[in-house]
C-alpha atoms as a printed R data frame, in Angstrom:
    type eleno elety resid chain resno      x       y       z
1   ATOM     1    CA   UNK     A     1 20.370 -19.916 216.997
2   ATOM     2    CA   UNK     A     2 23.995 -20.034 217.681
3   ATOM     3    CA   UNK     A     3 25.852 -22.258 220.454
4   ATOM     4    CA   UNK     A     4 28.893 -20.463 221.519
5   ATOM     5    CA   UNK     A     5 29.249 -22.020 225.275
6   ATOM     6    CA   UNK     A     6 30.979 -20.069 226.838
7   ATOM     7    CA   UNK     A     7 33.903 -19.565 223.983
8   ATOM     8    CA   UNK     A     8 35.248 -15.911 223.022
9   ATOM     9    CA   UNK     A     9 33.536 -14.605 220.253
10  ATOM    10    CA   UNK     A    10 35.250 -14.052 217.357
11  ATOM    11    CA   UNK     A    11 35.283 -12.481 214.081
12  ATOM    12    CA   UNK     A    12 33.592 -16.023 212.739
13  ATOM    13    CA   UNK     A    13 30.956 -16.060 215.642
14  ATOM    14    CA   UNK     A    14 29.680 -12.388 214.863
15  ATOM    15    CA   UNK     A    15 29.615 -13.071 211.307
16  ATOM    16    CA   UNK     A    16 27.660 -16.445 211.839
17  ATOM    17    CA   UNK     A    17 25.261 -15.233 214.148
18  ATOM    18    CA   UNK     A    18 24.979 -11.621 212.127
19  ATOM    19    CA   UNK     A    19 23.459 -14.552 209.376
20  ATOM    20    CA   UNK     A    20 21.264 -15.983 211.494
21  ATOM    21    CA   UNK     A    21 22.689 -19.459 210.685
22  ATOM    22    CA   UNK     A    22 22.460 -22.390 212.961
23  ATOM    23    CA   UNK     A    23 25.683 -23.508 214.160
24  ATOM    24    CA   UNK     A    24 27.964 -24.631 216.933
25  ATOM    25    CA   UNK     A    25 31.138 -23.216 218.527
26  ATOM    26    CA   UNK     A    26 33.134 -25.708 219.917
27  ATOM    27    CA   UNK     A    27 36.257 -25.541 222.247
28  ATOM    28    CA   UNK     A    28 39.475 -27.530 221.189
29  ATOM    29    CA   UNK     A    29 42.547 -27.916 223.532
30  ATOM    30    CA   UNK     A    30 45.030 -25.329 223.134
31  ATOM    31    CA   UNK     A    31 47.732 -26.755 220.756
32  ATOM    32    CA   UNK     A    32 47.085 -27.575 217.205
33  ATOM    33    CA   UNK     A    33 45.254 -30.244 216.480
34  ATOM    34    CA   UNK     A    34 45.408 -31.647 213.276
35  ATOM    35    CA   UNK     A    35 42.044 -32.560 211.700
36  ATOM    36    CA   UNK     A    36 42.113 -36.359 212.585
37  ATOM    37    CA   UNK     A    37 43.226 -35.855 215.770
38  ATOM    38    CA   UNK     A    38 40.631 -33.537 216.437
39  ATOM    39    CA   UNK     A    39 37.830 -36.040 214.608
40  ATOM    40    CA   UNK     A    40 39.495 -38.575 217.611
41  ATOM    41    CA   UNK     A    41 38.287 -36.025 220.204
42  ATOM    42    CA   UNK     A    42 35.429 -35.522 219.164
43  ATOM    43    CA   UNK     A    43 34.564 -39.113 218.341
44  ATOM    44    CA   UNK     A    44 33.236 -37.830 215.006
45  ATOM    45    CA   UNK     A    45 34.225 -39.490 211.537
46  ATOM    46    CA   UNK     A    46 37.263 -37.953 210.341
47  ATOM    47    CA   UNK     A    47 35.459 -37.502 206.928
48  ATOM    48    CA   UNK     A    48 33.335 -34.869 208.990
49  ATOM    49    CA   UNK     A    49 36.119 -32.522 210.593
50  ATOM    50    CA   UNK     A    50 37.155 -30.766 206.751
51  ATOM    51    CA   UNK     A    51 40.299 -28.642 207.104
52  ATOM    52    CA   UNK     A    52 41.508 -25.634 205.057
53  ATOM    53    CA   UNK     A    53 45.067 -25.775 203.256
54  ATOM    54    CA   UNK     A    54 46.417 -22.851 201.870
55  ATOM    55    CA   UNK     A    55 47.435 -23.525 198.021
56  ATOM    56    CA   UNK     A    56 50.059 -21.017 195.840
57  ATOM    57    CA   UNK     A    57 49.086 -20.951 192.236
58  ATOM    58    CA   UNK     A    58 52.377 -21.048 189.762
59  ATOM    59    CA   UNK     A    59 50.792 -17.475 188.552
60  ATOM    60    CA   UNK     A    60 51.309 -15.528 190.910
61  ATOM    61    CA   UNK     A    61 48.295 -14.366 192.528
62  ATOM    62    CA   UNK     A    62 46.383 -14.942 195.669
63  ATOM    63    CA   UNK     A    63 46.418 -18.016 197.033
64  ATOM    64    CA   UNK     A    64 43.277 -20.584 197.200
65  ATOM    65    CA   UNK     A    65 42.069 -22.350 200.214
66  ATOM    66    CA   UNK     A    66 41.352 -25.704 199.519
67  ATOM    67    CA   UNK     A    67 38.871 -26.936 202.369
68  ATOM    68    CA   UNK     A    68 38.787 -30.814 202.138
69  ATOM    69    CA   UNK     A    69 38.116 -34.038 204.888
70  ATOM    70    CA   UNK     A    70 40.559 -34.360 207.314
71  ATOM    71    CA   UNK     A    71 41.200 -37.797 206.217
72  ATOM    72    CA   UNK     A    72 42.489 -37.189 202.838
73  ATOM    73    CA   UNK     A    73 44.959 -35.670 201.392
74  ATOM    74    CA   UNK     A    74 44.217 -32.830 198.023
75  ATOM    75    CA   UNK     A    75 45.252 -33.940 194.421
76  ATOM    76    CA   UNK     A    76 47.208 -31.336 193.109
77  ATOM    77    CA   UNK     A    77 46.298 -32.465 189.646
78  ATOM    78    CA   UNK     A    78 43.177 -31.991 189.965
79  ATOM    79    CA   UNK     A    79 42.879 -28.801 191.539
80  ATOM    80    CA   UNK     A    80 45.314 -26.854 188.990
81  ATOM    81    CA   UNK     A    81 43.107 -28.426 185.887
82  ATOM    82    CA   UNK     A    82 39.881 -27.048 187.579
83  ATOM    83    CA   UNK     A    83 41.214 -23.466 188.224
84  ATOM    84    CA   UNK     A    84 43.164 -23.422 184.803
85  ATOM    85    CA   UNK     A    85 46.676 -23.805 186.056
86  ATOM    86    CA   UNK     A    86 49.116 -25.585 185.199
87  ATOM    87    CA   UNK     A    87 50.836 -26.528 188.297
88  ATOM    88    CA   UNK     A    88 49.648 -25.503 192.361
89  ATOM    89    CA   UNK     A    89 51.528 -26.105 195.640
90  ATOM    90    CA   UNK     A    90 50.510 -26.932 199.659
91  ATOM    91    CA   UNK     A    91 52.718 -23.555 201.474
92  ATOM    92    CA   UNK     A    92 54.202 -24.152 204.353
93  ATOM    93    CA   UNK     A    93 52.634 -23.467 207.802
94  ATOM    94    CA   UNK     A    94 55.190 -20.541 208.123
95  ATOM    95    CA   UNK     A    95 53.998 -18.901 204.719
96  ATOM    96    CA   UNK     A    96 50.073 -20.182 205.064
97  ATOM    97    CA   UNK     A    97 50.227 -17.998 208.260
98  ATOM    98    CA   UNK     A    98 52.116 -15.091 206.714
99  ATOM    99    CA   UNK     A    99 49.645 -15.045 203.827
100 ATOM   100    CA   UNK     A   100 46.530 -15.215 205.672
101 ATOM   101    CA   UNK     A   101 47.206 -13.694 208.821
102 ATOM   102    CA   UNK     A   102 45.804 -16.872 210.871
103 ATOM   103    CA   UNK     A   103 47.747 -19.565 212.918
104 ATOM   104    CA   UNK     A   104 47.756 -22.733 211.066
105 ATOM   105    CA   UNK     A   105 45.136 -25.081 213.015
106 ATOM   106    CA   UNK     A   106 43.132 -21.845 212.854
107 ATOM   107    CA   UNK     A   107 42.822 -21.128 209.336
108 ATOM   108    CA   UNK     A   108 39.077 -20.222 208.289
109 ATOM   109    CA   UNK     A   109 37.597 -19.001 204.726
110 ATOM   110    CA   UNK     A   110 35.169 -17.631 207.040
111 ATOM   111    CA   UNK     A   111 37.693 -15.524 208.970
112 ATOM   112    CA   UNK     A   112 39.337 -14.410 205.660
113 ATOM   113    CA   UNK     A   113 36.161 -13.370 203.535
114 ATOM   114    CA   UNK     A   114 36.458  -9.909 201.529
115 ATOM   115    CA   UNK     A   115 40.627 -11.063 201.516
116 ATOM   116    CA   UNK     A   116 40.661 -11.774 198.546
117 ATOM   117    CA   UNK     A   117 40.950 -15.648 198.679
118 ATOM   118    CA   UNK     A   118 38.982 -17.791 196.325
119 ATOM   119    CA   UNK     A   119 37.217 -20.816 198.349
120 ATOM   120    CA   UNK     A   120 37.363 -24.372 197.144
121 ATOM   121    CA   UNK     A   121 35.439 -27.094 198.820
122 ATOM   122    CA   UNK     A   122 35.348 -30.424 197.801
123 ATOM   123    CA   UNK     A   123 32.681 -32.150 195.802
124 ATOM   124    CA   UNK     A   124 32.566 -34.793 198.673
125 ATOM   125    CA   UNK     A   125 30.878 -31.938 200.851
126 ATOM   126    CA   UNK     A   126 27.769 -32.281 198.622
127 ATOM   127    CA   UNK     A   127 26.943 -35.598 200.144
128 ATOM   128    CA   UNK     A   128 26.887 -34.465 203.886
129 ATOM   129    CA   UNK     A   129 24.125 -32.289 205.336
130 ATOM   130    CA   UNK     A   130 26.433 -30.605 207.916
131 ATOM   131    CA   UNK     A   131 30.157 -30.934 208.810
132 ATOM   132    CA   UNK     A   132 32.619 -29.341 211.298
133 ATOM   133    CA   UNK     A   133 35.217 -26.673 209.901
134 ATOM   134    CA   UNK     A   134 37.489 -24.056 211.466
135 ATOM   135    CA   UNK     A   135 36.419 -21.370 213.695
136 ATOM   136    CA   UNK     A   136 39.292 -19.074 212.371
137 ATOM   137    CA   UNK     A   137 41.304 -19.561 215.664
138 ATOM   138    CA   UNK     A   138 43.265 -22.374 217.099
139 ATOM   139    CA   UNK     A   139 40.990 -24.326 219.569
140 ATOM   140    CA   UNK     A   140 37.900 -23.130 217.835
141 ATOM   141    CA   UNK     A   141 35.942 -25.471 215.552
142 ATOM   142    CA   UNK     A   142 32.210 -24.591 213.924
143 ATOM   143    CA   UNK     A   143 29.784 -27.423 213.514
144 ATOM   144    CA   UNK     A   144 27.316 -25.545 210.450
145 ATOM   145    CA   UNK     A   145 25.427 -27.221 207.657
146 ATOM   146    CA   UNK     A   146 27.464 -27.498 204.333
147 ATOM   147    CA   UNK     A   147 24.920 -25.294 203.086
148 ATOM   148    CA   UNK     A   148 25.005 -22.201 205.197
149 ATOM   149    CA   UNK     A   149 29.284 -22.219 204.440
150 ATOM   150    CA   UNK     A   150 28.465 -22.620 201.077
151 ATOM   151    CA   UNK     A   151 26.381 -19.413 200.899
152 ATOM   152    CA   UNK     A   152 28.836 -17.302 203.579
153 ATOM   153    CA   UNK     A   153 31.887 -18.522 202.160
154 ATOM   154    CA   UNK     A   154 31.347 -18.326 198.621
155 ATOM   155    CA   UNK     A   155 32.798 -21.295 198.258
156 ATOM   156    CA   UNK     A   156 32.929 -23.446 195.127
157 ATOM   157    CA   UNK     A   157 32.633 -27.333 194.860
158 ATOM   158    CA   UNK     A   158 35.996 -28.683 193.315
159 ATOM   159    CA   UNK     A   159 37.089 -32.017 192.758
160 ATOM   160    CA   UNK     A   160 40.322 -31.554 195.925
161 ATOM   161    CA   UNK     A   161 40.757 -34.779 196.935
162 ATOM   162    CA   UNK     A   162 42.549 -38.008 195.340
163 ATOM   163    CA   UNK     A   163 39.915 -40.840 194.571
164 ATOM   164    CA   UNK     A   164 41.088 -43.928 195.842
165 ATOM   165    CA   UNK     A   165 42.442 -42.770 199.285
């Protein structure tokens, strides 16, 4: 079922393969990689490769993860109205990393599951069958159906992203 190569297993991996999903583990160069660059070396769309951005809600709490395309950017708006906040902010990469424990270019709702973190995906995940997310480590990227995350993850479908971009 699973297609790790020959790439370290991981936390992500086991829990993948402990599923029984079908998916892929793929092997990124060593320095972060932003989503679009990482679409360019793949030669995927960049609407394909979604990334996850750690968001701080005004009330303090935990933060969300906001997993959107790599070729847009989230509406801030819109993500505070649909969790019932009034405002929301993108942390840093020094905080994102202190909160969740991950490098950024590595950050994973499915390395962070039972943390505490509620998972929002956006709405234009519904239209794609499968997609390519992170494997919760730098260099490590997971090709699964949009399904399958949705059902490991827990993750909810959110309007993220601004309309128009």
């Amino acid at each position: 079922m699973s297609g790790k190569n020959n790439i370290t297993t991981n936390n992500v991996i086991r829990l993948l393969e402990s599923r029984e999903v079908q998916f892929k583990a793929i092997e990124l160069p060593a320095e972060k990689l932003g989503a679009l660059e990482t679409a360019q070396f793949l030669g995927v769309d960049p609407g394909l490769v979604f990334k996850t951005i750690v968001i701080q809600r005004e009330i303090l709490g935990k933060p969300l993860l906001a997993v959107v395309p790599g070729d847009k950017r989230v509406d801030l708006k819109s993500l505070a109205a649909f969790v019932n906040e009034k405002k929301v902010t993108i942390t840093t990469e020094k905080e994102a990393e202190r909160v969740t424990g991950l490098q950024v270019g590595g950050i994973s709702a499915l390395a962070l599951m039972n943390r505490g973190f509620e998972t929002l995906l956006d709405l234009s995940a519904m239209k794609l069958n499968d997609f390519y997310v992170s494997g919760g480590m730098r260099g490590l990227l997971i090709w699964m159906r949009v399904q399958d995350y949705v059902t490991i993850s827990g993750a909810r479908f959110a309007p993220l992203i601004k309309i128009g971009e």
